[in-house]
N, C-alpha and C positions, 0 to 999 in steps of 0.2 A: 353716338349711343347705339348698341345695337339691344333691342328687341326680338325675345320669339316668342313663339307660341305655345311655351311651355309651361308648366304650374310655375315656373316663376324661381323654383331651386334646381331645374335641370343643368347639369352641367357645372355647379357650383358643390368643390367639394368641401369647402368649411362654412357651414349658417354660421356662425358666428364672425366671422370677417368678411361675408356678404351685407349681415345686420349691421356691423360696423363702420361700413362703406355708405351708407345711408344716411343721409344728413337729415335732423330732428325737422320737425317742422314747427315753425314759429308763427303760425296763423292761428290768433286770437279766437278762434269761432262761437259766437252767440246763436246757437241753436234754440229758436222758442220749443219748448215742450211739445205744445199742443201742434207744429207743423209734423214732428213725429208719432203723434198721434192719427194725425193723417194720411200720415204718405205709405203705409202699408197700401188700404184700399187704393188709394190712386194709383199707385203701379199696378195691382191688380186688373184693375179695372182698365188697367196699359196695354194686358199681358194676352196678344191676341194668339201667339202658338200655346200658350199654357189652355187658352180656354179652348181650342180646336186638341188639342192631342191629351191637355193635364199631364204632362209630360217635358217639361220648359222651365229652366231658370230663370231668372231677370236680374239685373242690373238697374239702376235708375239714378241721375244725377239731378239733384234738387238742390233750389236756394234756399236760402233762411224765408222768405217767402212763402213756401210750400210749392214753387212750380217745378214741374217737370220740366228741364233741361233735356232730355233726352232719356228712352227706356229700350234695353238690347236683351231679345231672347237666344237663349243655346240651352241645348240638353246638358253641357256643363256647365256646371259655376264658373270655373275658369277664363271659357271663351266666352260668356254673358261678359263677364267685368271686361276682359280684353275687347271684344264689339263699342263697349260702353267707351272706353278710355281712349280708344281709337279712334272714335266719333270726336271726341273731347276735341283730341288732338289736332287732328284735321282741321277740325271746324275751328279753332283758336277760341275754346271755351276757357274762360277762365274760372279756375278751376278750387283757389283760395278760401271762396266765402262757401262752400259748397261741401254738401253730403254727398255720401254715396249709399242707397238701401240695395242691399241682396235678400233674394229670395230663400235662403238656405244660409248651413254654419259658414264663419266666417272662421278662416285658419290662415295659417302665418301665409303662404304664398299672397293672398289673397290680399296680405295688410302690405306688405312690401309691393305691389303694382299699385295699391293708393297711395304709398306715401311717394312712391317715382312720380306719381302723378299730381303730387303735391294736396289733396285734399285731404283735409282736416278731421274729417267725419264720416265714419263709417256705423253706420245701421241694418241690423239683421233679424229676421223674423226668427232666428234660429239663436242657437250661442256659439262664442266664440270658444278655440280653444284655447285650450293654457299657453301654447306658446305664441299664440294669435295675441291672447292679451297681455304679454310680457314684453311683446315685440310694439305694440302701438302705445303702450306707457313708454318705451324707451323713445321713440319716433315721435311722441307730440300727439298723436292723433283720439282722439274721442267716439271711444269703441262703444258702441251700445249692442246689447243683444234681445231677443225677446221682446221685440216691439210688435205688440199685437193691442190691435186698438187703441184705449187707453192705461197701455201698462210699456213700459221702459225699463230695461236694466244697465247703467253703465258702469262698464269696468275699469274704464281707464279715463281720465282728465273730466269728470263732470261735470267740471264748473264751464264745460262749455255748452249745458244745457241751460237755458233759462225761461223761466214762462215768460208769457205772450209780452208781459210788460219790459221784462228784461231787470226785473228787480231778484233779488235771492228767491231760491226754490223753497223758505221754509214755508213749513204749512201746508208743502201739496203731499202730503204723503210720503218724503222720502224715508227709506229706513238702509241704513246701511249694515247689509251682510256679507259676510266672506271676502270683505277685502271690495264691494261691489253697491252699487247706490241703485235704490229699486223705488221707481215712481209710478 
């Protein structure tokens, strides 16, 4: 497999038989609510070139737990997630049961290095694009955007959110608009 260091579609002249080439992912993920209610601040709270320059992306790889697995800053989004996935790799993190929160929008490059990367769950304090979230419904993956405190928006596979208990979400506020589930 060769890897670079690039947004992830350099070099590739058709997206659509790049997307194609990508195998879905079939990892059931039960994300509790309330861990992504939390792990905004805990990356923050990670993010030591953000707080020395406020100039710094992050990455962060968390379990259904709420731990921080690892948190990688760069001035781009890009090299934040590549630092991140890197790490993964290296270290034989497995990578299945596991989110991944960014500091910023989430776009198609960005969903295609998580799903090479096999995880399940992508979280952003920001939102995704359109073809970010076209591309992680087709790929399996559990795209959330707008995770700030306690507020959630997922665009794609839901149902792999669930509160603390792991019973259905009704009754916490869900309302679904545009195609998108907002808690």
């Amino acid at each position: 497999m060769i890897i670079t260091s690039s947004c992830g579609l350099c070099g590739h002249e058709n997206i659509q038989a790049l997307l194609e080439s990508l195998k879905r992912l079939d990892c059931p993920i039960k994300m509790p609510l309330d861990v992504l209610f939390r792990i905004p601040a805990q990356v923050r709270a990670s993010q030591v070139l953000f707080s020395r320059t406020g100039g710094a992306h992050a990455a962060a790889l968390f379990d259904a737990k709420g731990n921080l697995q690892a948190v990688r800053e760069d001035v781009g989004r890009h090299n934040a997630l590549d630092k991140l996935l890197g790490y993964a790799l290296l270290a034989e993190v497995a990578t299945g049961e596991s989110g991944i929160f960014l500091s910023g929008r989430v776009s198609l490059e960005l969903i295609i290095k998580v799903v090479k990367a096999r995880v399940p769950l992508v979280a952003a304090v920001s939102a995704p694009t359109a073809a970010a979230v076209q591309a992680a419904e087709r790929l399996g993956i559990t795209l959330c955007g707008f995770v700030r405190g306690e507020e959630v928006s997922a665009y794609t596979n839901g149902g792999g959110i669930v509160p603390t208990s792991g019973g259905p979400l009704a009754g916490l506020g869900q309302a679904a608009t545009g195609g998108k589930e907002h808690y």
